[in-house]
N, C-alpha and C positions, 0 to 999 in steps of 0.2 A: 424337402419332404421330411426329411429329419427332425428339421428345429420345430416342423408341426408339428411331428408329431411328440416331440418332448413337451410342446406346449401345451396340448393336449394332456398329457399325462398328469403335466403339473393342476391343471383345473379340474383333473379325474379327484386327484388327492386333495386339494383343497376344500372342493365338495364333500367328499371322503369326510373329513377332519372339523366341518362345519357342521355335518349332521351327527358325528361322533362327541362331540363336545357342548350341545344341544341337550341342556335339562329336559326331558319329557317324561316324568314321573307318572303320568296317567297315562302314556303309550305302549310304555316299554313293555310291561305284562302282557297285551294284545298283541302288540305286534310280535314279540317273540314265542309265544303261542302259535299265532299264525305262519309266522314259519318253521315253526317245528310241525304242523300240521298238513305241509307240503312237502316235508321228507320223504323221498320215496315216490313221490304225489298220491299220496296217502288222498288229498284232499279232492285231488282232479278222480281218482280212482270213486272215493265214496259218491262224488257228484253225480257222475256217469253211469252210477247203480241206479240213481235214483232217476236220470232221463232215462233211462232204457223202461223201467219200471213203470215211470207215468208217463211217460213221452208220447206212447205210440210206435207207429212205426220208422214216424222220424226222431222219434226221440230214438228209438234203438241204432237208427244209423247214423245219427249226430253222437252218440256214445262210442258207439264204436270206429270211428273216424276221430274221434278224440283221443280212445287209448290208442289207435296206431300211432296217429301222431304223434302222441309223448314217446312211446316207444323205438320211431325215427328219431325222433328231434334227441332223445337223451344218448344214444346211440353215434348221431352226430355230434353231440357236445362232448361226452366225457371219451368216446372212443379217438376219434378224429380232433376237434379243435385243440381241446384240453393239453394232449401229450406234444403238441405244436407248440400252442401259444407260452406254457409251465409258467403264467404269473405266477408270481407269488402272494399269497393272501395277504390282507391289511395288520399292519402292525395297530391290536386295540390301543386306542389314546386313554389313556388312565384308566385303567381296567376297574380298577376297583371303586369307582363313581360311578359305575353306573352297570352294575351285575345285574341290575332286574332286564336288562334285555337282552344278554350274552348269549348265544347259543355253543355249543361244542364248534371249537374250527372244523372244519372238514379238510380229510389230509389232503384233497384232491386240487388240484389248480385252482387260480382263482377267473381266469379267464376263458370263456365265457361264463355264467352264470347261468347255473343248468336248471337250478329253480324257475328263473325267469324264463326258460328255453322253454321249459314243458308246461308252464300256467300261460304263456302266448300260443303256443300248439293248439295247444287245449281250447282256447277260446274260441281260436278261429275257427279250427273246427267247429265246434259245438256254437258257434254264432253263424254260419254261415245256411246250419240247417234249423234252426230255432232262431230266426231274427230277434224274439222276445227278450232273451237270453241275450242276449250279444253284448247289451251296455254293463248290466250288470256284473257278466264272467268275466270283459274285460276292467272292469273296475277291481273287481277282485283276482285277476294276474297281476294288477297294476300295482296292488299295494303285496301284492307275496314278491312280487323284485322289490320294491322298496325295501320291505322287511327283512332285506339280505343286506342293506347298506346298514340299515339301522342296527338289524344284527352287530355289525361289527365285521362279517364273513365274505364282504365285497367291496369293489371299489363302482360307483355310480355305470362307470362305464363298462363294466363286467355286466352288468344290468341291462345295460341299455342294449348291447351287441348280443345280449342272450335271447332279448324279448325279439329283435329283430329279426334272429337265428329262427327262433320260435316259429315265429308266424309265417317267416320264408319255409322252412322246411312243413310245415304245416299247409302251405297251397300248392306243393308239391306231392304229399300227399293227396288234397285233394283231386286235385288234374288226375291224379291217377286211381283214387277211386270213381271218377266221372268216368272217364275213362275205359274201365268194368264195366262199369251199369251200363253205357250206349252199348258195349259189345253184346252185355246178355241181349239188351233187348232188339237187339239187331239180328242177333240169333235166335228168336223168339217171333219173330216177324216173317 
């Protein structure tokens, strides 16, 4: 189990080091925009205004099933995983090649990836009650983890285990706002 998972690690960092060292001069400004735009989730936050606002009544309960989510899921990642797992963030590969896409390190572990934790929360949620939505928000969780490799501020697999994190804690979540609803309407009956 060991030597996997050292092997593991080694293909975490390789991947790591391949997309680190990857000219993308027309990227780097988008993408690290885009993840400074999920700080906080600034971004799941402003979205969720905007289903509540045109949604309907599902759009208000696909919004708010979303910000719990993130609210569990970040909850779980930095309170719980984070002070367990204490990665250590990525050493940037020649930092000075490629500063248009560098974001501030975050002094916080680097494993899970909380970003990717709460833009998969986020989706599921808000995909489960908007099908419409579903391809899109998860396209756009898929490149806010991406945009934490590219960053510089992750390693792939920080990524991957956040988005996983994400959307497990996120249909636990829901179970338990189904959950509510059958009880009201059960008491309503």
């Amino acid at each position: 189990m060991a030597a996997a998972l050292r092997e593991l690690g080694a293909v975490d960092r390789a991947v790591y080091e391949a997309v680190a060292r990857t000219p993308t001069g027309n990227l780097d400004v988008p993408v690290r925009r885009l993840s400074h735009a999920a700080d906080h989730s600034k971004l799941w936050l402003a979205i969720a205004a905007v289903i509540a606002l045109l949604g309907g009544r599902r759009g208000r309960r696909a919004a708010l099933e979303g910000v719990v989510a993130i609210g569990v899921t970040s909850a779980t990642v930095n309170l719980g995983l984070k002070p367990i797992a204490r990665r250590r963030r990525p050493d940037r590969i020649e930092p000075v090649l490629f500063q248009d896409r560098h974001v501030q390190m975050p002094a916080s572990a680097s494993f899970p990836s909380g970003h990717a934790a709460s833009a998969f929360a986020f989706a599921y949620a808000v995909g489960r009650h908007l099908p419409v939505l579903a391809v899109p928000i998860r396209l756009l969780a898929a490149a806010v983890a991406y945009s934490r490799v590219h960053t510089g501020v992750h390693y792939p697999g920080d990524v991957v285990v956040g988005s996983v994190t994400g959307a497990g804690t996120a249909a636990m979540v829901a179970a338990a706002a189904d959950g509510i609803a059958r009880a009201r309407q059960a008491g309503r009956a």
